[in-house]
C-alpha positions as CSV (number, residue, x, y, z in Angstrom):
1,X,-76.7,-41.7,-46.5
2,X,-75.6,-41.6,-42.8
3,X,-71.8,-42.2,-43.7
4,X,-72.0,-39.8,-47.0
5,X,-73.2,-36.6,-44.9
6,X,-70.4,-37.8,-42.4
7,X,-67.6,-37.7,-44.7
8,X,-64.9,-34.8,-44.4
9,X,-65.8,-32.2,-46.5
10,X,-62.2,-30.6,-48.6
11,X,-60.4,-28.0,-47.1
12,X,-60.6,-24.1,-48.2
13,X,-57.6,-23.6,-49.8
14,X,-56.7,-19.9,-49.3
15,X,-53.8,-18.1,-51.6
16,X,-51.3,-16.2,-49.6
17,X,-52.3,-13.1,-48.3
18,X,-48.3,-11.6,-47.8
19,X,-47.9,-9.9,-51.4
20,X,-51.5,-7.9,-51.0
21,X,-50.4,-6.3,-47.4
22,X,-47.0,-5.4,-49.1
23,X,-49.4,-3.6,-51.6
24,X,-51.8,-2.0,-49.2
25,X,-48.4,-1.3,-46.8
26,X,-47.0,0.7,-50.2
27,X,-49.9,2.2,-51.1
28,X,-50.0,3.9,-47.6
29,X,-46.5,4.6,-47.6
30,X,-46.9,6.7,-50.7
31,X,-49.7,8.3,-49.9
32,X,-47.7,9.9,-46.8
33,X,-45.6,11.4,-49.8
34,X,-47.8,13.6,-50.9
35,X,-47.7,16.9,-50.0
36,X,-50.8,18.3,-47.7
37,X,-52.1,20.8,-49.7
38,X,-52.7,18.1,-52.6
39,X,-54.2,15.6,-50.4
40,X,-58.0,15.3,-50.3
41,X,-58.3,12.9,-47.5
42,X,-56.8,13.7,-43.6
43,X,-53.7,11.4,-43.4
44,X,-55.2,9.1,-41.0
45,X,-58.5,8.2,-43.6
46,X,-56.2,5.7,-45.8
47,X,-54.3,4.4,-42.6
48,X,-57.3,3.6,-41.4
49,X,-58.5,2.0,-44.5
50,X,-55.3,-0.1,-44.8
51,X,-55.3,-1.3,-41.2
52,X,-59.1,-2.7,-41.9
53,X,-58.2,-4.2,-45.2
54,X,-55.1,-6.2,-43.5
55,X,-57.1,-7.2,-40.4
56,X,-59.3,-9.8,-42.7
57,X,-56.5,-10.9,-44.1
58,X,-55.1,-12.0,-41.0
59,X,-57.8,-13.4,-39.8
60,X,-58.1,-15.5,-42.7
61,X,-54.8,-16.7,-42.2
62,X,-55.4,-17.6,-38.4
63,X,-58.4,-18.3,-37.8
64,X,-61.4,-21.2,-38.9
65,X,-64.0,-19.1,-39.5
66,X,-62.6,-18.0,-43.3
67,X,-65.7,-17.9,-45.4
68,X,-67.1,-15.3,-42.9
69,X,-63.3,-13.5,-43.0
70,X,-63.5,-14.0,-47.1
71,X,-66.7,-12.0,-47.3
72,X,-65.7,-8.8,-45.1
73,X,-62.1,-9.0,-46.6
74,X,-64.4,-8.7,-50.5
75,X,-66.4,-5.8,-49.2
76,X,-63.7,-3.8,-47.6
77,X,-61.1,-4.0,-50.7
78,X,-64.3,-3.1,-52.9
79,X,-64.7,0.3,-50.6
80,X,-60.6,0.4,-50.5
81,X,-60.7,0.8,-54.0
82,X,-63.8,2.9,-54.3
83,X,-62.2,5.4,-51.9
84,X,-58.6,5.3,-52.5
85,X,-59.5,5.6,-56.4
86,X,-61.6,8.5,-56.0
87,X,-58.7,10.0,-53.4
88,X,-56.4,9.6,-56.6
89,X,-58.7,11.6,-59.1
90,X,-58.9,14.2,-56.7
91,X,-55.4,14.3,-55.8
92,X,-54.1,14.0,-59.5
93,X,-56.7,17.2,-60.3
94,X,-55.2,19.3,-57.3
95,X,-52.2,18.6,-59.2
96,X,-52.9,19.9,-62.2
97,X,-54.6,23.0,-60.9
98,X,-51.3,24.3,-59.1
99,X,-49.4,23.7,-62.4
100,X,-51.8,25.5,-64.6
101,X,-51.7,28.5,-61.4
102,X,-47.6,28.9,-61.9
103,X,-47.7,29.8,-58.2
104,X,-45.0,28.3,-57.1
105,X,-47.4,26.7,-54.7
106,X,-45.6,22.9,-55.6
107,X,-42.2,23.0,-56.5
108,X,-40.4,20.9,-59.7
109,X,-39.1,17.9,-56.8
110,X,-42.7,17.5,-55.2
111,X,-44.2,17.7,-58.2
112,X,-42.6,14.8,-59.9
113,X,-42.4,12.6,-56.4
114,X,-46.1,13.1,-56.3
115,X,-47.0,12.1,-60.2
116,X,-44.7,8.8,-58.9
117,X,-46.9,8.3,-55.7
118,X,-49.9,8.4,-57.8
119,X,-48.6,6.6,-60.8
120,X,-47.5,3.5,-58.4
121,X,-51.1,4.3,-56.1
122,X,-52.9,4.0,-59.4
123,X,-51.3,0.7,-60.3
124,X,-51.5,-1.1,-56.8
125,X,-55.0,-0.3,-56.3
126,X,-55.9,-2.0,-59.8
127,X,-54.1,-4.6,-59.5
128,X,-56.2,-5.6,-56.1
129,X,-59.4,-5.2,-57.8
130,X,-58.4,-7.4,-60.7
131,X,-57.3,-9.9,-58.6
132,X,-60.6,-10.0,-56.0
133,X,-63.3,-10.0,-59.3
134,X,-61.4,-11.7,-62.0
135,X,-63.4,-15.7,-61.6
136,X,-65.1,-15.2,-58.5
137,X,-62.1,-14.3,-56.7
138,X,-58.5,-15.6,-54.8
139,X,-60.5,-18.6,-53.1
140,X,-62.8,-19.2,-56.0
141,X,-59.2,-19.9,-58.0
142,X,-58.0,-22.0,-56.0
143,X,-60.8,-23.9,-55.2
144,X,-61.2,-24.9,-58.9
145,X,-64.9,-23.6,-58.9
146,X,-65.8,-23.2,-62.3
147,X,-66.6,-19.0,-62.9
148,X,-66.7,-17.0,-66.2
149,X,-63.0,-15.3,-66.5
150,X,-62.7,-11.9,-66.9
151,X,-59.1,-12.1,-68.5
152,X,-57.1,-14.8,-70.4
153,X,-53.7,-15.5,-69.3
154,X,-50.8,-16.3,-71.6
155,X,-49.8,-19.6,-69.5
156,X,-54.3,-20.7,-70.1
157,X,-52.6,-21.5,-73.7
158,X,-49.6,-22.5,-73.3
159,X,-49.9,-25.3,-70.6
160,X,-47.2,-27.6,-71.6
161,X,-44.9,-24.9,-69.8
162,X,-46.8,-24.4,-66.7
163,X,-47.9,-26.5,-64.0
164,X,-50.9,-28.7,-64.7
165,X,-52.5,-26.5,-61.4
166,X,-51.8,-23.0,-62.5
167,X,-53.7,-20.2,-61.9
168,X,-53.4,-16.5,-61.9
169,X,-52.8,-15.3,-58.3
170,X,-51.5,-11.8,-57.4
171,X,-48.3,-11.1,-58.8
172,X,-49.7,-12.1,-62.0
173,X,-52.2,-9.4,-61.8
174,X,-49.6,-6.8,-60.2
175,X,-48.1,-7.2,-63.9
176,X,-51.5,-6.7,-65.7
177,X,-51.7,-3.9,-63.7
178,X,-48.5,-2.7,-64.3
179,X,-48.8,-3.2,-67.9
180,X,-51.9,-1.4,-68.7
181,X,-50.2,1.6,-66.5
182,X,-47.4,1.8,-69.0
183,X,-48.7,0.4,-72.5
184,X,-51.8,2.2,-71.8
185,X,-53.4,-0.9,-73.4
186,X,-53.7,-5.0,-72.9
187,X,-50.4,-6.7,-73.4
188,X,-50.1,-10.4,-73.0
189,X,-53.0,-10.5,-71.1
190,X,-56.9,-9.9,-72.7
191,X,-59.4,-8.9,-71.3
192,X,-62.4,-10.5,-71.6
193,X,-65.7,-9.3,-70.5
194,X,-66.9,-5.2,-70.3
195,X,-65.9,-4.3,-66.7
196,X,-62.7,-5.8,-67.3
197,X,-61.9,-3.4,-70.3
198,X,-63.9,-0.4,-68.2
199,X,-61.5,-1.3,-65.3
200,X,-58.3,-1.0,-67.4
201,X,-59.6,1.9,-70.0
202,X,-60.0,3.7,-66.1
203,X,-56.3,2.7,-65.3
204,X,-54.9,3.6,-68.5
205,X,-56.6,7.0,-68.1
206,X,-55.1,7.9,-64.4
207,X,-51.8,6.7,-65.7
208,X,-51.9,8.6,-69.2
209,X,-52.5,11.9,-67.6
210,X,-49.9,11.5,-64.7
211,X,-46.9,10.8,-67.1
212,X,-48.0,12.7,-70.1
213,X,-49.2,15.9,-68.1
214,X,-47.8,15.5,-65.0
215,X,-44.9,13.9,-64.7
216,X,-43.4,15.7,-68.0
217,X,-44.3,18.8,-66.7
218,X,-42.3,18.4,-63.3
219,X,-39.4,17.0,-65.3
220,X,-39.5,20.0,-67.1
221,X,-39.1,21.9,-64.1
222,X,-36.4,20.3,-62.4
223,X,-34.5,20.6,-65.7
224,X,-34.5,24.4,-65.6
């Protein structure tokens, strides 16, 4: 009993944080492109929001204490997305209201560099979502503990052509994200439980109305 409770117990393993503060670090980048009239948030709200978002995921990288680090780093990408999402519906209305004005208030160039800010915004911030709920999470992956998926990956069925340890990390759901932006719809990958098709029927609806009334509308401009 003694030498059982002594034993080591197995490592965390922790996926790679780098391609999520590339994200956050874009998402704050174009947010700075949108003009200040459009902007419902100060500037410094989503700055702030980043910097607290990569802290954790630092300190998951550096330090021991990671299951504490793994809990704040859930809850603050939970309220990044709650906040940053909300800051997108706002922005993408404000939009809309100066076209249907004809003021001249937002001109043909800012118009279309602002439908592409939220557009790429709008994928970004799906994309971290799906990655922190989808089987209990990053760690939860990569720790083989067994959780009910919320999507199905192509490579799940076809595992003669991956390695015997895949599993979804990031990038793969940077291009669910980036597929429900443009197909408006699942692709390759299904969705399998109801907040996983809520989550991308919400995506698919930002990114309809920033290319279909947006966007065309600024192209429109710029070509007259």
């Amino acid at each position: 009993m003694g030498e059982a409770m002594n034993e080591p117990t197995q490592a965390l393993r922790i996926e790679p944080r780098w391609p999520l503060a590339l994200a956050v670090i874009a998402v704050l980048f174009l947010y700075a492109l949108l003009p200040g009239r459009i902007r419902v948030f100060p500037i410094w709200v989503p700055y702030v929001l980043g910097i607290a978002l990569i802290g954790p995921m630092a300190a998951i990288t550096l330090t021991d204490a990671k299951v504490k680090w793994l809990r704040i780093e859930r809850v603050i990408t939970m309220s990044f997305f709650v906040v940053v999402g909300a800051a997108t519906v706002a922005n993408l209305e404000h939009l809309i209201a100066a076209m249907m004005r004809r003021s001249g208030e937002i001109g043909g160039n800012q118009l279309l560099t602002s439908s592409i800010a939220i557009w790429v915004v709008n994928v970004v911030m799906f994309s971290l979502v799906y990655w922190h709920i989808d089987r209990g999470g990053p760690e939860a992956r990569a720790n083989n503990a067994s959780r009910r998926p919320d999507w199905l990956f192509p490579q799940e069925g076809a595992r003669e052509y991956v390695p015997s340890d895949w599993r979804p990390t990031f990038v793969d759901y940077l291009f669910l994200g980036f597929s429900t932006a443009t197909a408006f719809s699942p692709t390759d990958v299904l969705p399998l439980t109801s907040r996983a098709k809520i989550l991308m029927m919400l995506e698919s609806a930002i990114s309809l109305v920033t290319i279909v009334v947006v966007a065309s509308r600024a192209i429109n401009i710029v070509g007259s």
